[in-house]
Every structure is written in structure tokens, then in C-alpha cells.
C-alpha positions as CSV (number, residue, x, y, z in Angstrom):
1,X,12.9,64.2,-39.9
2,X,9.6,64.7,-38.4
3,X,7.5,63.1,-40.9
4,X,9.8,59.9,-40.4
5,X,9.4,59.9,-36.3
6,X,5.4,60.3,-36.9
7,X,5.8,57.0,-39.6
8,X,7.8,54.9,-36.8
9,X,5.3,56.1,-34.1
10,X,2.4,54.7,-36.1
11,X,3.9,51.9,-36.8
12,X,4.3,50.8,-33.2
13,X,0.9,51.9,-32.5
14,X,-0.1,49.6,-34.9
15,X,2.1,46.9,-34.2
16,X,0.7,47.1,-30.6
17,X,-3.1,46.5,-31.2
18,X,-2.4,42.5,-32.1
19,X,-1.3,42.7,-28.2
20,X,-4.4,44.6,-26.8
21,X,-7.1,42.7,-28.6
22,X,-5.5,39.2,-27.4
23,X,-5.4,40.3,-23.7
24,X,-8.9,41.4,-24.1
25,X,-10.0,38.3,-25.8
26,X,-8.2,36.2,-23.0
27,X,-9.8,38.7,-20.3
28,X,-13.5,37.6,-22.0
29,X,-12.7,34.4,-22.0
30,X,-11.9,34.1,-18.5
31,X,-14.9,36.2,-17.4
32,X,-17.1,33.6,-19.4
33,X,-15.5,30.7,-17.7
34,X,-16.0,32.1,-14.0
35,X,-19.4,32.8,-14.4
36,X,-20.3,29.4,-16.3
37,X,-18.4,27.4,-13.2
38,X,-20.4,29.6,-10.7
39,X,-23.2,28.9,-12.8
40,X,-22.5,25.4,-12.5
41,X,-21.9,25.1,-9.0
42,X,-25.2,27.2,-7.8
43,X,-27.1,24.3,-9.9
44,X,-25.4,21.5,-8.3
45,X,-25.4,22.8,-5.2
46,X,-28.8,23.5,-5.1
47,X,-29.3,19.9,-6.1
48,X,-27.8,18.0,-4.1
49,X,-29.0,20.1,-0.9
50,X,-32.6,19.0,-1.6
51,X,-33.7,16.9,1.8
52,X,-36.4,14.7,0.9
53,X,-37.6,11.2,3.0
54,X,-39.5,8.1,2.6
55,X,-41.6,7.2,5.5
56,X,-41.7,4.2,6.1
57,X,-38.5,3.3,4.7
58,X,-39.5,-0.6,4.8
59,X,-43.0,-2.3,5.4
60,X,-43.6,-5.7,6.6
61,X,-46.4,-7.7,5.1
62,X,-47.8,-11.1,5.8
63,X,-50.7,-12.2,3.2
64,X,-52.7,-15.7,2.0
65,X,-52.6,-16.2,-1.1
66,X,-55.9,-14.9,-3.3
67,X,-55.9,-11.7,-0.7
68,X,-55.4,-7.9,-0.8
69,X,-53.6,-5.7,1.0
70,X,-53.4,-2.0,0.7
71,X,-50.4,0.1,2.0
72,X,-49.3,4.0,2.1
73,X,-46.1,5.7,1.8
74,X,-45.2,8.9,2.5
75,X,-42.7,11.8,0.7
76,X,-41.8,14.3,2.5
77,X,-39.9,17.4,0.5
78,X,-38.0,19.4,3.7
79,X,-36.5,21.9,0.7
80,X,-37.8,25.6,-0.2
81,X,-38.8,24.5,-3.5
82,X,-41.6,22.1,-5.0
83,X,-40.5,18.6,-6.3
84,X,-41.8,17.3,-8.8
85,X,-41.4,13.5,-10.6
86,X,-42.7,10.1,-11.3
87,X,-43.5,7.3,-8.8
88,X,-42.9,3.7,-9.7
89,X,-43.1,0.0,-8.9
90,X,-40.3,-2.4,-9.4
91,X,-38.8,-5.4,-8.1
92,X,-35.5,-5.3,-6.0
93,X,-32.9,-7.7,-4.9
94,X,-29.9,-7.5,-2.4
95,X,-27.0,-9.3,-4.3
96,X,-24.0,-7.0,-2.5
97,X,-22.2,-8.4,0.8
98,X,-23.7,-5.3,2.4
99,X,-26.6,-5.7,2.3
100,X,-27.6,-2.5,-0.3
101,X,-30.5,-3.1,-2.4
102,X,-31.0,-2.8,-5.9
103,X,-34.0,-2.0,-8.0
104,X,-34.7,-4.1,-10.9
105,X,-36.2,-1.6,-13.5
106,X,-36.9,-4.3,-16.5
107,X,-39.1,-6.9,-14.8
108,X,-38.0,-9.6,-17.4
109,X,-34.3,-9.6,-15.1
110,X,-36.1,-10.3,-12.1
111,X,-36.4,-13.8,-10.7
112,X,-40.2,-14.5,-10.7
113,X,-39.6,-17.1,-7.7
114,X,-39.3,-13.4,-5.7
115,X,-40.6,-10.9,-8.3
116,X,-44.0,-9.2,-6.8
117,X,-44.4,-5.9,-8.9
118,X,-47.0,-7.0,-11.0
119,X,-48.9,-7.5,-8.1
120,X,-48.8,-4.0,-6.9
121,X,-50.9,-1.1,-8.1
122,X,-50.3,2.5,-6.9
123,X,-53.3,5.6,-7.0
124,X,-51.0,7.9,-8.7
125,X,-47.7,7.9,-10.9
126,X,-46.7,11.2,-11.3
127,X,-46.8,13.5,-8.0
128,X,-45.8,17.1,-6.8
129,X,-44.0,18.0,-3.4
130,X,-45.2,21.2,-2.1
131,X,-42.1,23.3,-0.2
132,X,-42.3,21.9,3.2
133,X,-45.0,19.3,2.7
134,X,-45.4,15.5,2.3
135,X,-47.7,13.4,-0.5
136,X,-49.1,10.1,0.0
137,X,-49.0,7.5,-2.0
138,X,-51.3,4.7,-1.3
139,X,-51.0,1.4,-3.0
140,X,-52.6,-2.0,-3.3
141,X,-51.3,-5.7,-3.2
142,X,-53.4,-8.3,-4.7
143,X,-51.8,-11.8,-4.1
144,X,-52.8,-14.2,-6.9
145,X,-54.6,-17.5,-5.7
146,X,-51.7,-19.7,-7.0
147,X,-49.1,-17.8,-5.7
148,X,-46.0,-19.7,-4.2
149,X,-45.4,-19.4,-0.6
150,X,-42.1,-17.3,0.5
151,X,-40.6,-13.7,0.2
152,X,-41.5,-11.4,-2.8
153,X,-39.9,-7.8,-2.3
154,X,-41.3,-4.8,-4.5
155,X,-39.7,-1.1,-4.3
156,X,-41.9,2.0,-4.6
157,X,-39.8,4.9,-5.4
158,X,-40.4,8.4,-6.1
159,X,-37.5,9.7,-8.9
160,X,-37.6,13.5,-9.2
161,X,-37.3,15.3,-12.4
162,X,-34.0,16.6,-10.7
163,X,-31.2,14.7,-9.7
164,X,-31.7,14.4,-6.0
165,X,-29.4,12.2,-3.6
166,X,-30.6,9.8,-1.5
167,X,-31.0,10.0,2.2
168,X,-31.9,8.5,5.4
169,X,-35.9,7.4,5.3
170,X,-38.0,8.3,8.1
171,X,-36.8,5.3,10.4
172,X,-33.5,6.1,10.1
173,X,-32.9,3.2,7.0
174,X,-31.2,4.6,4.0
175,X,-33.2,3.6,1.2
176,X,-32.7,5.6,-1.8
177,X,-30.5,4.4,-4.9
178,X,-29.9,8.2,-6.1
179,X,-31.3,9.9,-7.9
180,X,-34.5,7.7,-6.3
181,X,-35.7,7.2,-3.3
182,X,-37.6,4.1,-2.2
183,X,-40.0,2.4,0.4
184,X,-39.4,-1.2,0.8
185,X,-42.1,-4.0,0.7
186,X,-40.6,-7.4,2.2
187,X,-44.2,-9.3,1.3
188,X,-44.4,-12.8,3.0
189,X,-46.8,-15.5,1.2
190,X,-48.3,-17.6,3.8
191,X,-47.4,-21.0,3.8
192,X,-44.8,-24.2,3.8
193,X,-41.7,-22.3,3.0
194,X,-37.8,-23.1,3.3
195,X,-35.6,-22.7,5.4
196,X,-31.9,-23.6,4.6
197,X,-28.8,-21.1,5.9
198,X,-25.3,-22.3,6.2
199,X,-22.0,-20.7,7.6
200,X,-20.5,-20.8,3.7
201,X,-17.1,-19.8,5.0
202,X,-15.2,-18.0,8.2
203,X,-11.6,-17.0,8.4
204,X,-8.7,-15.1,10.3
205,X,-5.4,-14.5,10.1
206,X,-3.5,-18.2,11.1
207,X,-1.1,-16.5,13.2
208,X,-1.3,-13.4,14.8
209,X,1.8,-12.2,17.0
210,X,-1.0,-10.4,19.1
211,X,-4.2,-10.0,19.7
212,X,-7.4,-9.0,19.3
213,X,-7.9,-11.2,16.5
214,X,-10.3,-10.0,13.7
215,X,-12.2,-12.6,11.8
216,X,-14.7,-12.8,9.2
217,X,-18.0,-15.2,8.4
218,X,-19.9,-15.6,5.1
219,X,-23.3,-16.6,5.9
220,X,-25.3,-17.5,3.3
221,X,-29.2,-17.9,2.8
222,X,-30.3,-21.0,0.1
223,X,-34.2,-20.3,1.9
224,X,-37.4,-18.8,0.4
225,X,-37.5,-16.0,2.8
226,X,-35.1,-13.7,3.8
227,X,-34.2,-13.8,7.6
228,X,-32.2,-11.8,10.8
229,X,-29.3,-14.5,12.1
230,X,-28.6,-14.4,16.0
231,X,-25.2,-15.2,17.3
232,X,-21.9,-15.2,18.9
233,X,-18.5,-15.7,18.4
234,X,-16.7,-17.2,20.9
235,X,-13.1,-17.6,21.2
236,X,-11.5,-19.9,23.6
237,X,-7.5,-20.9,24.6
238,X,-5.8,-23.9,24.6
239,X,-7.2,-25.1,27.9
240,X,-10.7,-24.6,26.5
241,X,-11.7,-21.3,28.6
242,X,-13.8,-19.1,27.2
243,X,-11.4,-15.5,26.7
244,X,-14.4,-13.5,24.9
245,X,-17.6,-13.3,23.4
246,X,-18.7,-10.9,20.6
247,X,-22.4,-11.0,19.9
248,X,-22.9,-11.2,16.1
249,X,-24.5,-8.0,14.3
250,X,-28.1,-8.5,13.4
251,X,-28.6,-7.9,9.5
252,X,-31.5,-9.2,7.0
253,X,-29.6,-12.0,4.7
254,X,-32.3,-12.2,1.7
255,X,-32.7,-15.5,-0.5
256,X,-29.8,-16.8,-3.0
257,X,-27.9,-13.7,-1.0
258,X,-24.9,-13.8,0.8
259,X,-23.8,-11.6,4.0
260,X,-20.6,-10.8,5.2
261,X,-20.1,-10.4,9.5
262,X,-17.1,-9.0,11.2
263,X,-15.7,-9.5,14.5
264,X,-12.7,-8.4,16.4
265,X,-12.4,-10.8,19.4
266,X,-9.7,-11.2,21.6
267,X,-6.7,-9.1,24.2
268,X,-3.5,-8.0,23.2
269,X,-1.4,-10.6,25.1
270,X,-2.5,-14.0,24.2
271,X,-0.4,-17.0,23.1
272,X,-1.0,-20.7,22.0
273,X,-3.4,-22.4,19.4
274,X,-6.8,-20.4,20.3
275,X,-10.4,-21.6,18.8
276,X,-12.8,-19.1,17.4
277,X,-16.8,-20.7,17.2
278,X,-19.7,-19.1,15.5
279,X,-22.8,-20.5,17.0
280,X,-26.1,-18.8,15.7
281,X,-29.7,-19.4,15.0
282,X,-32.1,-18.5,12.4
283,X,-35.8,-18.7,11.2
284,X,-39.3,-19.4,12.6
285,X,-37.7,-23.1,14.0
286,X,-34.5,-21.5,15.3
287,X,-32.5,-23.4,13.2
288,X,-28.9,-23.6,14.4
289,X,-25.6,-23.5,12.5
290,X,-21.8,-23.4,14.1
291,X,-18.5,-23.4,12.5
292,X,-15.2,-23.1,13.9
293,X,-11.4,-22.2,13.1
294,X,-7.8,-22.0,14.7
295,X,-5.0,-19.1,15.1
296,X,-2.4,-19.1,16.3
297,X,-0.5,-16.5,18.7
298,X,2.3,-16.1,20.0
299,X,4.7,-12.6,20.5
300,X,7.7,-14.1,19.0
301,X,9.5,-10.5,19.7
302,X,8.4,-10.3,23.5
303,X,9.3,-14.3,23.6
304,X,13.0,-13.7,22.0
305,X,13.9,-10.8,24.3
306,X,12.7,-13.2,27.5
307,X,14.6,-15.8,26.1
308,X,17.9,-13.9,25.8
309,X,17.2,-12.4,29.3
310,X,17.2,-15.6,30.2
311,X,20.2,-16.6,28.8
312,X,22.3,-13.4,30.3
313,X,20.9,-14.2,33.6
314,X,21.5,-17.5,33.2
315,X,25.4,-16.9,32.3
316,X,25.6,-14.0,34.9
317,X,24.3,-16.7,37.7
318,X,27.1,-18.9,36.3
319,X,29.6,-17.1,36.2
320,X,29.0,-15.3,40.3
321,X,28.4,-19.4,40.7
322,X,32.2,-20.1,39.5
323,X,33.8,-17.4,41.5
324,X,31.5,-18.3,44.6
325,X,33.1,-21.8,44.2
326,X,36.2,-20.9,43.7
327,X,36.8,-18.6,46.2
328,X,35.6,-21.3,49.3
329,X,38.0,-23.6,47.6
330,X,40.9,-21.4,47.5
331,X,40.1,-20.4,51.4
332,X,39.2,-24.3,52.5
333,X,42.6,-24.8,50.8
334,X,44.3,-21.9,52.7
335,X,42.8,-22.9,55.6
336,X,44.0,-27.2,55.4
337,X,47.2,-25.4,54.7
338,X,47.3,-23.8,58.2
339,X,46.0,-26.5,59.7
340,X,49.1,-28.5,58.6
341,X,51.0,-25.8,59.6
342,X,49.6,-25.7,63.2
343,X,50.1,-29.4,63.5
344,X,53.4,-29.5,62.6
345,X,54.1,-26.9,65.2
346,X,52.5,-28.9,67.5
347,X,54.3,-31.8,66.8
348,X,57.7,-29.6,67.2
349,X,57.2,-28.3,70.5
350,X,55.8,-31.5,71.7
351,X,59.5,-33.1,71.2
352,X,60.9,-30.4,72.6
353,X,59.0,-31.0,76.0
């Protein structure tokens, strides 16, 4: 009897250590995962809080053709720890409604009517960012002689080994396409350029039970450089008075680009066939373009409600009107009545005399 308790007990003892190993293997594994995802999330968070800035985030420069320029830029790493990458030269073009740019890293896709890198050399490609320190990069533009008059624009970005986000450059611009971050050159070629900028399209809403009235105006720039529109939208009522101006955000429209401008224009209680006019100018000759469209608005809801107020009134009026009337004509009836009846006691006592 003993023996065959001892043979059950080591049987279950056995039976059991299937059990123990799989809650320790599932224990391991689960100890493995938590450090590996805090693993992970030191090293991206450490990434991503790396401040570093461009200064200056864009440069302006005017040049003849057949001259030189030079120009520096300056990285600054505000992080705890060294940076350390490539700088490059490369083309850019702003294609998005935004306005963001977008580097151009195989020079053969860039449009050589605005292409420039090939004229830019830099003193050094591969840098290191000291912990709380800056590096400048100097650089060189060397126009050729035959150049074409008009706007070239050339990015030189610094791309760390580490993925690092982009931020705000030193005048406040956001320049960096992550994991780069670039200073713009906006080069302008001396001479007999074009100018040509159209209103492509503007619309709103056609109706609007109220206001304001938001509306929207593609602007786009067919020139050789890129330029900084000036405007206002103006919105007027049927009677041709001005109701509101809204002064049209200034943004850089580069060539073959388009632009997108918002306005919201207007009060609340408005109603009739209004006009909304975009008048602005552009360009070294102030060129001017305009366009114009109509909404309509009207507060149907506020306008039913007024209307059947009306119509209640209206009936209430009527109706006090009727019993007004009626009553006089029931008392200037009563009051013929007694009049007869005084006369014909008049009449009656007069005989009697």
C-alpha cells in the first residue's frame, strides 16, 4: 500500500514539471520583451530629442552672371552628445500647395531652367557637432557666364549618421526634411526675367445660410522667379458696400508652383447675393491681378419663423379686426333701434297733446 502511494506521488510530480518549465519559459519570454521595448524606446527617445538648427534657415542672393559669391551656414547641435554626419548640395523645388520644399537628391530630376547645385562648392562634406557647439560651413557660388537670367534654388543640408527630426532654423523657418536639415539658397541671376502670375482659380460655398463666408484662391506662378503676392479680399453686399476686408497672407509662390490662400470674410447675419474680390500685386512692376465670385445668403430658418410670425400676427390682427367691426355694428344697430323707438314715442305723445 505504501509503495503504490509513493508510485502515484511520483507520478504527479512528474506530471507537474511540463507546467513549471512552461511558466518559466513564458516568464523569460516576457522579461526579454520588456527589456527589448525599453531598449527600444531609450534609443528612439534619445533620437528624436536631439535639438539641432540651421542658421540662417534661407539666404537671399542676387549675382551677374560669370561672378562668385561665397556664403556660410551655421549647425548648431543644442544636445549633450556630438553629431556627427555628411553635408550636401542639392537642388530643391516647392511643388506642394504649402509651400514645403523638397530636396531633389538625383540632379538628373531637377529642371536645369532652376537647377543651381552644380554651381555650388562647399569647404567640407563630412562634419562633427561638438555637445553644445555649432560648425560652419562655408560655401561658394560660381555663376557660369552663360547662365540664364531668373531663380535657381540649391539646399545645403547637414544629414546625421542618426536619425534626427527636423526643427525650426534659427529664424524661426522650418527647414529640415527629417532626417536632414537644410539652409536655403533662393539665388537670383541678374537680368530680363519673367514675370507672369494669375488667380488660376477662387471659390466658396454658393450659398451660405450664414456668415462668415470662407473662401479659397489658387494662385499660380508661370514666372522665372519666385515672388511674395500682396492682397486683399474684399467682400461687398448687394448695394455695393464694402462689409469686410481680409488682407491676404504673404507666402513665396516659386516658379511652375502653385499656392493655395484662405480667407474667412464676412458677419454672421448677412443676406442677399454678396461679391467676394481678390485684388493683389506682385513682382518688381507690381503687377496686378483681380478675380471675383458670388454667394449667396440668406437664413432661410430665421426667415421662415418671421414669416409665420407674420402670418399669426397677421390673422390675430384680423381676427380682433372682425370683432372690432362687429361689435360697432351690432351697437350702431342697437342704437338706430332706439332711436326709432324714441321717435315713435315722440310721435305718440305728440298726438296725444
Amino acid at each position: 500500500m505504501n509503495i503504490k502511494k509513493i508510485k502515484n506521488l511520483k507520478f504527479k510530480i512528474q506530471d507537474s514539471k511540463p507546467d513549471v518549465f512552461r511558466f518559466q519559459l513564458l516568464a523569460f519570454s516576457f522579461l526579454l520583451f520588456a527589456f527589448s521595448f525599453q531598449l527600444s524606446a531609450g534609443t528612439i527617445s534619445a533620437q528624436s530629442s536631439i535639438p539641432l538648427t540651421v542658421g540662417p534657415a534661407r539666404q537671399q542672393i542676387t549675382i551677374n552672371p560669370g561672378e562668385s559669391s561665397d556664403f556660410a551656414i551655421k549647425y548648431y547641435n543644442q544636445s549633450e552628445i556630438p553629431l556627427r554626419g555628411v553635408v550636401s548640395v542639392a537642388d530643391f523645388v516647392v511643388d506642394s500647395t504649402d509651400g514645403s520644399p523638397r530636396i531633389i537628391d538625383n540632379i538628373d530630376q531637377a529642371n536645369p531652367k532652376f537647377s543651381a547645385s552644380k554651381w555650388v562648392t562647399i569647404s567640407i562634406d563630412q562634419i562633427t557637432i561638438a555637445p553644445n557647439d555649432r560648425t560652419i560651413v562655408s560655401g561658394s557660388l560660381s555663376v557660369p557666364k552663360d547662365a540664364r537670367p531668373g531663380g535657381r534654388y540649391v539646399s545645403v543640408y547637414f544629414e546625421p549618421s542618426i536619425g534626427t527630426p527636423s526643427v525650426a532654423g534659427a529664424d524661426g523657418g522650418t527647414t529640415g526634411i527629417a532626417p536632414r536639415i537644410a539652409s536655403l539658397l533662393y539665388i537670383r541671376v541678374n537680368g530680363p526675367i519673367t514675370e507672369h502670375a494669375s488667380i488660376s482659380n477662387m471659390f466658396a460655398k454658393s450659398y451660405y445660410e450664414y456668415g462668415p463666408i470662407e473662401v479659397t484662391a489658387h494662385i499660380t506662378n508661370n514666372g522665372d522667379y519666385h515672388i511674395r503676392p500682396r492682397g486683399v479680399f474684399t467682400l461687398t453686399n448687394p448695394l455695393a458696400g464694402v462689409v469686410e476686408q481680409s488682407s491676404l497672407k504673404e507666402a513665396n509662390i516659386f516658379p511652375d508652383a502653385l499656392r493655395i490662400f484662405s480667407a474667412t470674410i464676412g458677419e454672421k447675419w448677412m443676406m442677399g447675393r454678396y461679391k467676394i474680390t481678390l485684388n493683389a500685386f506682385y513682382g518688381e512692376k507690381a503687377q496686378v491681378m483681380e478675380r471675383s465670385i458670388f454667394v449667396w445668403v440668406f437664413p432661410w430658418r430665421v426667415a421662415l419663423v418671421i414669416l409665420l410670425s407674420l402670418v399669426i400676427l397677421g390673422v390675430i390682427a384680423r381676427a380682433i379686426y372682425k370683432n372690432i367691426i362687429l361689435k360697432e355694428a351690432s351697437l350702431e344697430e342697437e342704437l338706430f333701434e332706439e332711436r326709432k323707438e324714441i321717435e315713435k314715442l315722440k310721435r305718440q305723445i305728440g298726438k296725444r297733446e
